[in-house]
Backbone as a chain_set.jsonl record, in Angstrom:
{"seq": "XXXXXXXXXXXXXXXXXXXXXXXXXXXXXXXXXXXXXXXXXXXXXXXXXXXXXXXXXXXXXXXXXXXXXXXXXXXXXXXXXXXXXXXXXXXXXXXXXXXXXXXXXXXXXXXXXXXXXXXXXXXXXXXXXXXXXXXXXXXXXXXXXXXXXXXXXXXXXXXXXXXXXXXXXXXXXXXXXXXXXXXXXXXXXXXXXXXX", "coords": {"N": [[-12.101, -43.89, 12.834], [-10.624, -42.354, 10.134], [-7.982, -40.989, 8.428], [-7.57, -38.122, 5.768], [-8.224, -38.765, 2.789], [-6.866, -39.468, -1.308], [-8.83, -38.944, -2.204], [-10.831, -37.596, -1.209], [-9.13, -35.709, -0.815], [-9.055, -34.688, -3.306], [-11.935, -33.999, -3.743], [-12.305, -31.68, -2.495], [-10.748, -30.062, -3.286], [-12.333, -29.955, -6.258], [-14.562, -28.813, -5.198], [-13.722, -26.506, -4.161], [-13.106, -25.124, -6.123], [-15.33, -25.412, -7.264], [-17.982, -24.178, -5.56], [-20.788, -24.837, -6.349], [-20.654, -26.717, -7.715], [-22.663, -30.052, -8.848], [-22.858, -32.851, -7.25], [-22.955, -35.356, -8.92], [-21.181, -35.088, -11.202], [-18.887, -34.248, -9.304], [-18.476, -37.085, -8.745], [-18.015, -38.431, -11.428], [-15.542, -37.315, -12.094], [-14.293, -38.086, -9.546], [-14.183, -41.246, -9.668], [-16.3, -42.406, -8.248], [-19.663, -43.603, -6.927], [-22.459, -40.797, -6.824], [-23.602, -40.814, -4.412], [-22.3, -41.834, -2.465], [-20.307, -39.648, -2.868], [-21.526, -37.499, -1.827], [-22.036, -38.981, 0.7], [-18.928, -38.605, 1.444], [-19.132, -35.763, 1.803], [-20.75, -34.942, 3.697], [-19.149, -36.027, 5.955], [-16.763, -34.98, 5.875], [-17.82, -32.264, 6.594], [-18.882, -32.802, 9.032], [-16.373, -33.427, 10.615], [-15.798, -31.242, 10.235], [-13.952, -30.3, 8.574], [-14.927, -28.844, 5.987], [-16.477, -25.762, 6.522], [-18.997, -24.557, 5.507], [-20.489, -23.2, 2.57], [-19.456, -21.007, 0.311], [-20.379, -17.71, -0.835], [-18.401, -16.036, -3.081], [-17.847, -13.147, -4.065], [-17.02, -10.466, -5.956], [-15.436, -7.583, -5.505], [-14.58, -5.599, -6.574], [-16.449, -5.326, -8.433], [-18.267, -3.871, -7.551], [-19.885, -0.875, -5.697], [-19.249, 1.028, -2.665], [-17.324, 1.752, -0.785], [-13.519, 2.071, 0.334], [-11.307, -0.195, -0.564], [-9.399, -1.774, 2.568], [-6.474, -2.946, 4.003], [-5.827, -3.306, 7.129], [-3.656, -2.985, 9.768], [-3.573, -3.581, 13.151], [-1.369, -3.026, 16.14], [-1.607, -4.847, 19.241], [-1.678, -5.256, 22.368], [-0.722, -8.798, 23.222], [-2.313, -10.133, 24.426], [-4.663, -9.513, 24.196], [-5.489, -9.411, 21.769], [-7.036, -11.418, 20.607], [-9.778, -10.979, 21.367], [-10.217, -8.494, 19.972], [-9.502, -9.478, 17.592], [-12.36, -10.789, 17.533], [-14.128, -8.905, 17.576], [-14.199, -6.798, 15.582], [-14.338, -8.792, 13.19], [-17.223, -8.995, 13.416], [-17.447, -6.981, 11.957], [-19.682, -5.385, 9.322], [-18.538, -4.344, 7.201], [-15.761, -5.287, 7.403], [-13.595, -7.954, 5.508], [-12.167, -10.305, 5.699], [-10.304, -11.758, 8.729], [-7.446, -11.487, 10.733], [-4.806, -13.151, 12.901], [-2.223, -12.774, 14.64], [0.718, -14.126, 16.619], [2.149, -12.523, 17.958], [0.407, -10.26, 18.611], [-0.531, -9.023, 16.56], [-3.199, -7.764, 14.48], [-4.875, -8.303, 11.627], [-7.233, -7.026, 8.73], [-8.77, -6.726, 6.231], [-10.696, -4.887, 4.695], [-13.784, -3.21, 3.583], [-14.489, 0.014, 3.312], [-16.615, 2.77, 4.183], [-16.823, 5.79, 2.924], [-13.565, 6.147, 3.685], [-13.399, 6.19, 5.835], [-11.583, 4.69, 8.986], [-10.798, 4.767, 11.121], [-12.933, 5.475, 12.798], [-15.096, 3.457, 11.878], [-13.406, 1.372, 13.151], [-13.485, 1.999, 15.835], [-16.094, 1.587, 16.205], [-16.623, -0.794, 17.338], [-14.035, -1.687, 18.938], [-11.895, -0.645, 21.734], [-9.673, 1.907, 20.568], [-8.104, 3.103, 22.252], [-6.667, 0.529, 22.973], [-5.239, 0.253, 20.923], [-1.941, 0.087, 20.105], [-0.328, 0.901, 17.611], [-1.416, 2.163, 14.424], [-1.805, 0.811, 11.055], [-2.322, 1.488, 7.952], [-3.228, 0.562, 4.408], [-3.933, 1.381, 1.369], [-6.015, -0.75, -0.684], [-4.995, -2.092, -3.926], [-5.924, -4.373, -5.205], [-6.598, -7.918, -4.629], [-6.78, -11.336, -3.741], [-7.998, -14.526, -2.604], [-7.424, -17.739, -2.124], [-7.234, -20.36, -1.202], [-5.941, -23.678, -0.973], [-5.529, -27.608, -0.888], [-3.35, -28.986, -1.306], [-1.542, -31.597, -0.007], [-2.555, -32.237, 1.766], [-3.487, -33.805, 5.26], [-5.885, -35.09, 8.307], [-5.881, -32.235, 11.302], [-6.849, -32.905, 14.033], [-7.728, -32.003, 17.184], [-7.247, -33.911, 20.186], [-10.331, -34.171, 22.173], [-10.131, -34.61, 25.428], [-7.458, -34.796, 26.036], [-5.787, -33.252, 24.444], [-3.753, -33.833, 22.913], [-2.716, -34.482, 18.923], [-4.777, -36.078, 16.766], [-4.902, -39.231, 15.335], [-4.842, -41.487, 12.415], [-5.827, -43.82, 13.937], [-7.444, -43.233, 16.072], [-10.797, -42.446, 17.812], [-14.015, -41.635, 17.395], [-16.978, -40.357, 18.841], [-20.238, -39.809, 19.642], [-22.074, -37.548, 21.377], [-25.002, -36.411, 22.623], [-26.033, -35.411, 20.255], [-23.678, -34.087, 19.687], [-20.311, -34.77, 17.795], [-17.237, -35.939, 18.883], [-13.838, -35.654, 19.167], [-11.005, -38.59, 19.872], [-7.793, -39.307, 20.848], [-7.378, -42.019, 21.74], [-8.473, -44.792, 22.986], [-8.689, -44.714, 25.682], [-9.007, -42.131, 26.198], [-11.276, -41.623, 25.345], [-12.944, -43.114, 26.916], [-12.769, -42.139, 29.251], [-13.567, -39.894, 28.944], [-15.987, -40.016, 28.34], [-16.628, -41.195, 31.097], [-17.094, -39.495, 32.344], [-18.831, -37.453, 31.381], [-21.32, -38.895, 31.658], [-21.313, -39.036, 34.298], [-21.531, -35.931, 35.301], [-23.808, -35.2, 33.256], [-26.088, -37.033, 34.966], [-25.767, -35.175, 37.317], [-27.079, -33.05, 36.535]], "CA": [[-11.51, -42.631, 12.384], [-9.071, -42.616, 8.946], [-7.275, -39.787, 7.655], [-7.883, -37.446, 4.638], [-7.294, -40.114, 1.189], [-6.8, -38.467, -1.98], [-10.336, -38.867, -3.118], [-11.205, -36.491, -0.324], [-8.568, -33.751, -0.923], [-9.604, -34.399, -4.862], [-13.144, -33.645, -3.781], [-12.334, -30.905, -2.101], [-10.351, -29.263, -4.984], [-13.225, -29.846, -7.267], [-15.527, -27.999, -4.476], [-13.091, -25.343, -3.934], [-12.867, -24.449, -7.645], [-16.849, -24.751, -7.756], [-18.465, -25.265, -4.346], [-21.985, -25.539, -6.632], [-20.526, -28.071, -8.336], [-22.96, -31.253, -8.119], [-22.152, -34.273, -6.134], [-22.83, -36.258, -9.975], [-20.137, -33.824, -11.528], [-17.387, -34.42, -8.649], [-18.476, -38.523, -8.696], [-17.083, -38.77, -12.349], [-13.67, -36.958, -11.519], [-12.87, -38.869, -8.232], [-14.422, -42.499, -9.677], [-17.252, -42.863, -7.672], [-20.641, -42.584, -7.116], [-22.98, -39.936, -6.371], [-24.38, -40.401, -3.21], [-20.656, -41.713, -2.304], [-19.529, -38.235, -2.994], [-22.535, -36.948, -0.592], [-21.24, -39.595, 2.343], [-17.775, -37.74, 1.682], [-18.822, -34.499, 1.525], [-20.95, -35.15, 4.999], [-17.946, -36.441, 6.442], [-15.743, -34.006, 6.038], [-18.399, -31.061, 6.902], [-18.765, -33.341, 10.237], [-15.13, -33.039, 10.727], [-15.314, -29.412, 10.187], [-12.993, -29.707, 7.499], [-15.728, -27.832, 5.281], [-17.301, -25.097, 7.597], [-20.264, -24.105, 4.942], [-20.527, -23.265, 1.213], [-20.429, -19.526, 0.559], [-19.874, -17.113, -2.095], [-16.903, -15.373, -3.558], [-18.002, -11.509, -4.728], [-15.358, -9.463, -6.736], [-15.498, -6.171, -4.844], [-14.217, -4.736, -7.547], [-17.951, -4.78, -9.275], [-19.516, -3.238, -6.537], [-19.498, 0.273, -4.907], [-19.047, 0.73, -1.142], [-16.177, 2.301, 0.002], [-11.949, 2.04, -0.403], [-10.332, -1.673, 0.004], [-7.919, -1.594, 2.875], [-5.729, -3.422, 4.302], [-5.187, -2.371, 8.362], [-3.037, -3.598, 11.083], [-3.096, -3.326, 14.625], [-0.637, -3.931, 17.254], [-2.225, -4.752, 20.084], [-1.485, -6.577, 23.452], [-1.148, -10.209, 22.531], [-3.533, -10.759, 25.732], [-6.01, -8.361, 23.776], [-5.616, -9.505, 20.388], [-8.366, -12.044, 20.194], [-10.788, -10.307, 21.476], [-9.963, -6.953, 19.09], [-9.964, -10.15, 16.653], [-13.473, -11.313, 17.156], [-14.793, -7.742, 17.658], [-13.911, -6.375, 14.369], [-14.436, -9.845, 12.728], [-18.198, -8.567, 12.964], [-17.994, -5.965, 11.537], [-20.584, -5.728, 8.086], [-17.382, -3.647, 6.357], [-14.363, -6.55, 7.197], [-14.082, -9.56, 4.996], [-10.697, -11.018, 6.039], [-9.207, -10.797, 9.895], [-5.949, -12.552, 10.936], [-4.38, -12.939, 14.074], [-0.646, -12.835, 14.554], [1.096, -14.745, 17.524], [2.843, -11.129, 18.679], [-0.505, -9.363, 18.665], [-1.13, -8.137, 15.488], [-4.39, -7.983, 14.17], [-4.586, -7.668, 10.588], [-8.01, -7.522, 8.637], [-9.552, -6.734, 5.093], [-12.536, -3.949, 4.834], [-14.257, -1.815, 2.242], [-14.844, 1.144, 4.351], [-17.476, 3.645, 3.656], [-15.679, 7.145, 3.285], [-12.404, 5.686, 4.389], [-13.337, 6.331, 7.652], [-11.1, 3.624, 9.033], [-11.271, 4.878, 12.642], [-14.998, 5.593, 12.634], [-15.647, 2.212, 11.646], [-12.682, 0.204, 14.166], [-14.147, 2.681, 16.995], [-17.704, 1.077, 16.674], [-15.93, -2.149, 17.038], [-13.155, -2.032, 19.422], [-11.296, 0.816, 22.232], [-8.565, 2.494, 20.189], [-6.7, 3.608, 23.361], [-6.196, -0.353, 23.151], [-4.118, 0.016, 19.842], [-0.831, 1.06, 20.311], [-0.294, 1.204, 16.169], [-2.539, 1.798, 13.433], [-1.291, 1.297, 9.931], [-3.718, 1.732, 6.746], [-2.952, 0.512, 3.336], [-4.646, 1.412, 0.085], [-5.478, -2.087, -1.739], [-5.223, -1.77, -5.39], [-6.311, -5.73, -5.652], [-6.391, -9.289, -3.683], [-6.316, -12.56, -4.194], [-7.994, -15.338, -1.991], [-7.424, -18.441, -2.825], [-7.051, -21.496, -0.575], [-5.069, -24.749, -1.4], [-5.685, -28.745, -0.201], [-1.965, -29.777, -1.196], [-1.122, -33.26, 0.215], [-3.07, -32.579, 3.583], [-4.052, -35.041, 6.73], [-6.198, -34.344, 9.101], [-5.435, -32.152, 12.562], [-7.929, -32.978, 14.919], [-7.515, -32.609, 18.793], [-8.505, -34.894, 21.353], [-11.361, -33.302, 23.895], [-9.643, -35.092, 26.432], [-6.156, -34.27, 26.087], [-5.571, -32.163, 23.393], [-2.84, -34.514, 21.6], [-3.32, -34.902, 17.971], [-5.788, -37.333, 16.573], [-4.741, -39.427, 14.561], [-5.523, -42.322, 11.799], [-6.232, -44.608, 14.431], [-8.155, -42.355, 17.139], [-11.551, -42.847, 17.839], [-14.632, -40.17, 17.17], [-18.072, -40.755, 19.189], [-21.183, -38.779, 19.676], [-22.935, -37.428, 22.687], [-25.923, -35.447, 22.382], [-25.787, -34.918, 19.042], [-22.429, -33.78, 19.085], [-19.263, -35.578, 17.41], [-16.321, -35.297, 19.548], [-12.549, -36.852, 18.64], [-9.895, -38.841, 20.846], [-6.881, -39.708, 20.513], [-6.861, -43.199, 22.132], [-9.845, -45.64, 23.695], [-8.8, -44.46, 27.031], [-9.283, -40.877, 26.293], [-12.843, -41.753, 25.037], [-13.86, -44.098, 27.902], [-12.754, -41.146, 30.2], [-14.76, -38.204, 28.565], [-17.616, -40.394, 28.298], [-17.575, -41.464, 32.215], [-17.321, -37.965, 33.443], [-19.895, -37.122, 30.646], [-22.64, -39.546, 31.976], [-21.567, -38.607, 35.514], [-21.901, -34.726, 35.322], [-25.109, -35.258, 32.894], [-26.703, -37.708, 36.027], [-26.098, -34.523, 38.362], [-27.508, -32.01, 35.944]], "C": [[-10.49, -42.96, 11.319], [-9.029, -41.081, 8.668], [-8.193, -39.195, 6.516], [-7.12, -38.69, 3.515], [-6.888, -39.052, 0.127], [-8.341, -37.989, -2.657], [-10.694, -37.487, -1.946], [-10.753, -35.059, -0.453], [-8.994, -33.687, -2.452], [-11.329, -33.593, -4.575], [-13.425, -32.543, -3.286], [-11.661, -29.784, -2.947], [-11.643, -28.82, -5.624], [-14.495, -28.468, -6.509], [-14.592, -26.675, -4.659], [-12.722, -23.992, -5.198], [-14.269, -23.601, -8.319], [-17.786, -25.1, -6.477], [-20.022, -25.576, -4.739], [-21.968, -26.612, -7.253], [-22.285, -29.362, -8.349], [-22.383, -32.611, -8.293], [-22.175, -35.617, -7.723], [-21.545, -36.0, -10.838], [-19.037, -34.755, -11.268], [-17.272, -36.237, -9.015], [-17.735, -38.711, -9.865], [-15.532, -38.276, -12.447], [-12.864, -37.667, -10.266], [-13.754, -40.517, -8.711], [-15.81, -42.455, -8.732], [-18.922, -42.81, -7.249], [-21.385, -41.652, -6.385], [-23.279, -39.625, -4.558], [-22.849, -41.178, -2.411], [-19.964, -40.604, -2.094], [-20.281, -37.365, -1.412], [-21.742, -37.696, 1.008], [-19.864, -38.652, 2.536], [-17.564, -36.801, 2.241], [-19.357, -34.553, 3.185], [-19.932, -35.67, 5.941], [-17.09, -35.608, 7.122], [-16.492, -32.715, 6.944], [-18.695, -31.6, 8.664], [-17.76, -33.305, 10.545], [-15.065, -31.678, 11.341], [-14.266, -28.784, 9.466], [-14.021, -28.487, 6.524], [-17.056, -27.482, 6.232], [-18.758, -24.568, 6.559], [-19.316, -23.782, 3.664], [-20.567, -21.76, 1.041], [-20.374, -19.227, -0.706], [-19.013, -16.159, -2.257], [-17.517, -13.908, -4.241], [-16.757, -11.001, -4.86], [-16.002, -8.078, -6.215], [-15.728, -5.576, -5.858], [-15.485, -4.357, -8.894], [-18.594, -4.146, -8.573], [-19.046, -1.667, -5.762], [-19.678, -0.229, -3.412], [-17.996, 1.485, 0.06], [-14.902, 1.633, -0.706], [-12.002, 0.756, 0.771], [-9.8, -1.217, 0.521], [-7.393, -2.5, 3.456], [-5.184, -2.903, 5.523], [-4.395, -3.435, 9.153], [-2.736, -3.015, 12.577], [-2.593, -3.976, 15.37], [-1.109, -3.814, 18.378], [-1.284, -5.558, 21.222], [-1.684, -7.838, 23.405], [-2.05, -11.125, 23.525], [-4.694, -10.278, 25.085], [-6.515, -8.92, 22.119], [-6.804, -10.551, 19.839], [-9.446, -12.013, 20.332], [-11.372, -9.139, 20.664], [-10.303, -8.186, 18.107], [-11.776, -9.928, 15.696], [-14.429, -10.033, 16.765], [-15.221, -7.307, 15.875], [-14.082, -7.69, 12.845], [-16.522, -9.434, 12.427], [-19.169, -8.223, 12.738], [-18.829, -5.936, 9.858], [-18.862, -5.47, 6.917], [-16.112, -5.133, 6.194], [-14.569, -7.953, 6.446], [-13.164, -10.459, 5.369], [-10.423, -10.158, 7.667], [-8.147, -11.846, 9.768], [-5.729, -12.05, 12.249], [-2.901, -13.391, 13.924], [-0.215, -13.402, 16.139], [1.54, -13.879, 18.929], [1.582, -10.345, 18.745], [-1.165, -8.672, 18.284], [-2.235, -8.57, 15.339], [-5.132, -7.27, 12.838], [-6.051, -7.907, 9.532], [-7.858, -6.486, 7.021], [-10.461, -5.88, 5.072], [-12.824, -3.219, 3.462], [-14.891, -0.589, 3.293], [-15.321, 2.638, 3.278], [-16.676, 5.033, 3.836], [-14.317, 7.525, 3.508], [-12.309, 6.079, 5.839], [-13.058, 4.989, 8.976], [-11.083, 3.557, 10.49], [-12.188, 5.125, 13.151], [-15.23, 3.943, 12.756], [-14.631, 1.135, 12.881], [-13.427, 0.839, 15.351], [-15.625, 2.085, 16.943], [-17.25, -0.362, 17.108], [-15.088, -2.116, 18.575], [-12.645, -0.78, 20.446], [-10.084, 1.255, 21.791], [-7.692, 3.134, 20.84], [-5.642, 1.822, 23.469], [-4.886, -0.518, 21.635], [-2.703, 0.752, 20.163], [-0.03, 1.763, 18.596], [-1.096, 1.288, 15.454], [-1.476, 1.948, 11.914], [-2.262, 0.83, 8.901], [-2.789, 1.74, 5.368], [-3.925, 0.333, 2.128], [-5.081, -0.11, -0.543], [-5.773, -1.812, -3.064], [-5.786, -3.411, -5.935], [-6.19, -6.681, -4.486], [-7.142, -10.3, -4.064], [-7.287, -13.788, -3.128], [-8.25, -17.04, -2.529], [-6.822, -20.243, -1.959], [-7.063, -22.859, -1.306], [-5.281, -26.141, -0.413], [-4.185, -29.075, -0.321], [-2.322, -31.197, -0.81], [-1.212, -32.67, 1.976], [-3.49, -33.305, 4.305], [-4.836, -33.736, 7.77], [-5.578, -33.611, 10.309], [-6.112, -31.998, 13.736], [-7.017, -32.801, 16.358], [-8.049, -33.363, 19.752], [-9.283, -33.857, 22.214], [-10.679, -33.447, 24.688], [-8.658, -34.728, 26.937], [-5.893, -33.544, 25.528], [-4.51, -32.568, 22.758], [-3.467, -34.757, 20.272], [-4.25, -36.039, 17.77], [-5.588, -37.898, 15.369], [-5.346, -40.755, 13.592], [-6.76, -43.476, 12.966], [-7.133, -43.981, 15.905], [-9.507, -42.717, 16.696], [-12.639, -41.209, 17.764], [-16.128, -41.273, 18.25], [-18.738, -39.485, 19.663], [-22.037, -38.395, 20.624], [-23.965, -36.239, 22.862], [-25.861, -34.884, 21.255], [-24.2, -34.028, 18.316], [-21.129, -34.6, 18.802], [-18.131, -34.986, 17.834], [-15.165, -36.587, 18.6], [-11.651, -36.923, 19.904], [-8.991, -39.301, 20.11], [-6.76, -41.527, 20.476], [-8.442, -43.519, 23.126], [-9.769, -45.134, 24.807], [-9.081, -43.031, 27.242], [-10.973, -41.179, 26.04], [-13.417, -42.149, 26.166], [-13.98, -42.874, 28.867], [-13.542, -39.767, 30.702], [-16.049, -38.759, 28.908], [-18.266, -40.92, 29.86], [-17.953, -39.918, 32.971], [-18.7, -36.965, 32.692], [-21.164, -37.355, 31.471], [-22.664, -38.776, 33.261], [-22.025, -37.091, 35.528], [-23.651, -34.689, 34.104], [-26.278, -36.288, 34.241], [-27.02, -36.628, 36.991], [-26.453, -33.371, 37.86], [-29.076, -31.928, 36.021]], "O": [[-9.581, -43.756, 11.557], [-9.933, -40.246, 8.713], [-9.328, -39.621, 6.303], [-6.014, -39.228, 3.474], [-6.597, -37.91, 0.483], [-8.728, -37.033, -3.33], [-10.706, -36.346, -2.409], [-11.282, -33.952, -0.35], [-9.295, -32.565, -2.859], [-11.715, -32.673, -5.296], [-14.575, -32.122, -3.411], [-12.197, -28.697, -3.165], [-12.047, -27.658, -5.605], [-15.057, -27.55, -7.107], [-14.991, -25.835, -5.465], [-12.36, -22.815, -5.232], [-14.528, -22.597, -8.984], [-18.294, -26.218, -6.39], [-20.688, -26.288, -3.987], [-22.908, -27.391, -7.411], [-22.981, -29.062, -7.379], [-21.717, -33.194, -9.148], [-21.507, -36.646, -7.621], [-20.901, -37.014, -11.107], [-18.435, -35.548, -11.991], [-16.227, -36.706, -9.465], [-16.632, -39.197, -9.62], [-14.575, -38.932, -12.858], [-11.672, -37.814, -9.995], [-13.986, -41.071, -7.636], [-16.445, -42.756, -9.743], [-19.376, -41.668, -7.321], [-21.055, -41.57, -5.202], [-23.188, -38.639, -3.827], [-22.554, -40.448, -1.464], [-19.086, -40.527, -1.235], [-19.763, -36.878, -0.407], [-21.171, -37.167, 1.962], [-19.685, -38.033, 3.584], [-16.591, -36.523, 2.942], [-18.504, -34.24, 4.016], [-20.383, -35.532, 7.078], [-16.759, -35.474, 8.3], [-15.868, -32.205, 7.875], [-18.707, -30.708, 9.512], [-18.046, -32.756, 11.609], [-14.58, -31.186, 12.36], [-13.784, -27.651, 9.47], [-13.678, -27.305, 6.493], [-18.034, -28.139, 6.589], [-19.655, -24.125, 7.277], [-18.1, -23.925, 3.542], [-21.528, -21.152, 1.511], [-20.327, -20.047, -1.623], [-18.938, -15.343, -1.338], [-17.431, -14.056, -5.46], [-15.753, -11.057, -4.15], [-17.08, -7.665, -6.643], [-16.801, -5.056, -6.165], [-15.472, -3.558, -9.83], [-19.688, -3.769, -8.993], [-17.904, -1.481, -5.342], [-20.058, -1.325, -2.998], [-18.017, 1.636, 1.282], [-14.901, 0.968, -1.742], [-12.351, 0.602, 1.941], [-9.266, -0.217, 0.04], [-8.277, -3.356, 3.456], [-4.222, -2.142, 5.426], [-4.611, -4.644, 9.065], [-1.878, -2.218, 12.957], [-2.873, -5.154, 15.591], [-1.15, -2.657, 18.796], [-0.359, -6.321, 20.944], [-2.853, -8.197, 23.539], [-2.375, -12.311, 23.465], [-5.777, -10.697, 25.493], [-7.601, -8.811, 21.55], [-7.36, -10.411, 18.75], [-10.246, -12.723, 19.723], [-12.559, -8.819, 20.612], [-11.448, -8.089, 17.663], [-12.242, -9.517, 14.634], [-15.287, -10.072, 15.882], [-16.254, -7.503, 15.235], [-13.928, -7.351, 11.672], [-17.018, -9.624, 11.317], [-20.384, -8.393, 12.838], [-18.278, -6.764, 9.134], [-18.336, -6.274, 6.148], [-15.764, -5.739, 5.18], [-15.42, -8.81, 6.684], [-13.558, -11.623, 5.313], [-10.347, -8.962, 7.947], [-8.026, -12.765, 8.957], [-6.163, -11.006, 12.735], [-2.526, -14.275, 13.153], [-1.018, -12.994, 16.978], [1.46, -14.119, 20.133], [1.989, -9.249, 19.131], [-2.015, -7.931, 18.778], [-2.558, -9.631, 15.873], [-5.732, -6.195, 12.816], [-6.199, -9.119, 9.371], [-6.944, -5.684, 6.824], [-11.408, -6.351, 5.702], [-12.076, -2.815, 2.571], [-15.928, -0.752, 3.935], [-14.829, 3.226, 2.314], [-15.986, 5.267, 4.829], [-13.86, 8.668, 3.549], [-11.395, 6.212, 6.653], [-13.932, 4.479, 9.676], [-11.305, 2.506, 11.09], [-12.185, 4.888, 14.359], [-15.532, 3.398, 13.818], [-15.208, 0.189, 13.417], [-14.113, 0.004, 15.941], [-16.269, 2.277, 17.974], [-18.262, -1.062, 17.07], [-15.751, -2.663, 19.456], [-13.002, 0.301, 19.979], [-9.187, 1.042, 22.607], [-6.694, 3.674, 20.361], [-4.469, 1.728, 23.832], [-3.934, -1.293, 21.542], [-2.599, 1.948, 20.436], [0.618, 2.806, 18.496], [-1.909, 0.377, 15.608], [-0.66, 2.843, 11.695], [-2.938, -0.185, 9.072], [-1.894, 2.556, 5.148], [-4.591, -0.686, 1.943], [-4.065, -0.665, -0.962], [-6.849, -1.275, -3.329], [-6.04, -3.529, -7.134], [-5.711, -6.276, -3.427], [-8.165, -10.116, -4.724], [-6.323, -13.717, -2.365], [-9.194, -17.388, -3.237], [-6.004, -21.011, -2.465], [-7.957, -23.182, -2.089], [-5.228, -25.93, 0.799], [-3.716, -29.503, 0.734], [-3.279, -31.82, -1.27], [-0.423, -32.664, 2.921], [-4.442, -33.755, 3.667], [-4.695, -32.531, 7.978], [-4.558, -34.213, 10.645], [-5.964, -30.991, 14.428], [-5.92, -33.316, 16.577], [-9.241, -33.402, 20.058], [-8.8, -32.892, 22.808], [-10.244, -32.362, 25.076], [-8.629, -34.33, 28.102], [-5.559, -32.621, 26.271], [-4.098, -31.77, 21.915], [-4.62, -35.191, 20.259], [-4.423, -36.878, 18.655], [-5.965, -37.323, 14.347], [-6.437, -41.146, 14.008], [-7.95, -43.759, 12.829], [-7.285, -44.838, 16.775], [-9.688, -43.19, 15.574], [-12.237, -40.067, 17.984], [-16.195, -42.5, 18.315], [-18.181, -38.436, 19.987], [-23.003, -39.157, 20.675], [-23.564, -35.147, 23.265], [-25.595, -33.682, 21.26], [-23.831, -33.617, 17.216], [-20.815, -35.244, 19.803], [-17.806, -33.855, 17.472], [-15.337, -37.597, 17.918], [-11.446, -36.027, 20.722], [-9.148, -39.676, 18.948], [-6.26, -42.196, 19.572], [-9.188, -42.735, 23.712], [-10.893, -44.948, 25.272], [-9.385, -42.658, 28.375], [-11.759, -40.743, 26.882], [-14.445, -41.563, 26.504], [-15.091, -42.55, 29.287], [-13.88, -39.101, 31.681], [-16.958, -38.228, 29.545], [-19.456, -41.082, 30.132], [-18.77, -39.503, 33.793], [-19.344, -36.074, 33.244], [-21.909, -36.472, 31.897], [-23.594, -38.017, 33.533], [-23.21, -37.041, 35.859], [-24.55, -33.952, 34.508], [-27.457, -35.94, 34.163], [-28.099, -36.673, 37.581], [-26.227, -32.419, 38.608], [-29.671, -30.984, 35.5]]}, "num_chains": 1, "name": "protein.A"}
């Protein structure tokens, strides 16, 4: 297991600017070569630092309904469930979750029918606020800075860091913190796969 270098957050810039970029492209901006860039980019997407490749649409060319901008305060026992609900929905492009319970999302809503559309979604006796804002524009625009990874262990759930170990069990790539967290997952692994 090593950290994020800079070639990595460079390569992730270059993606983030153009995620069709190709992998010959990014190789001459971070030094290296092609199928180098590919090991990287597999790397990271094994990580789960890069969850998929999508595409960016400007609303603002397309009909559909009024941008808004809603927030609900919910029960912060409730709020990640109202999350996922409304998360999807065809209309929301952005949700957020707030620590206190809010639950703040992004939509183009057909008609502005803003409670029409959360009501197919979610029980609005569960909101105790609704607030609705016009958007006249927005912005998304995500930043690598001078980031490291923040993995958790399976095991424990302490960070994972440079020196932590990753291994794979049924096709899936798990992370530990420390050899003894690994040895541990992996006996209770075998054992509960033996009585399956």
């Amino acid at each position: 297991m090593r950290d994020l270098d800079d070639t990595d957050r460079d390569i992730l810039r270059l993606l983030l600017a153009d995620a069709r970029r190709p992998f010959s492209d990014i190789a001459e901006h971070v030094g290296l070569s092609a199928p180098a860039v590919s090991d990287r980019v597999d790397r990271l997407e094994e990580l789960g630092v890069i969850r998929g490749f999508t595409l960016d649409l400007d609303r603002s060319t397309l009909r559909g309904g009024l941008p808004v901008l809603v927030t609900l305060d919910l029960s912060p026992t409730r709020a990640s469930v109202v999350r996922e609900a409304v998360s999807e929905l065809d209309a929301v492009e952005h949700t957020f979750e707030t620590a206190d319970g809010q639950v703040l999302l992004q939509a183009v809503v057909p008609d502005g029918d803003v409670r029409g559309l959360l009501a197919s979604a979610v029980d609005l006796d569960e909101v105790r606020e609704l607030s609705v804002h016009l958007l006249a524009g927005s912005d998304w625009s995500p930043t690598v800075g001078d980031v490291g990874l923040a993995l958790d262990c399976v095991e424990c759930e302490n960070t994972v860091t440079g020196e932590g170990e990753s291994a794979r069990f049924d096709g899936t790539l798990y992370h530990f913190c420390c050899e003894n967290c690994l040895a541990s997952f992996e006996e209770r692994y075998e054992r509960l796969s033996e009585g399956a």
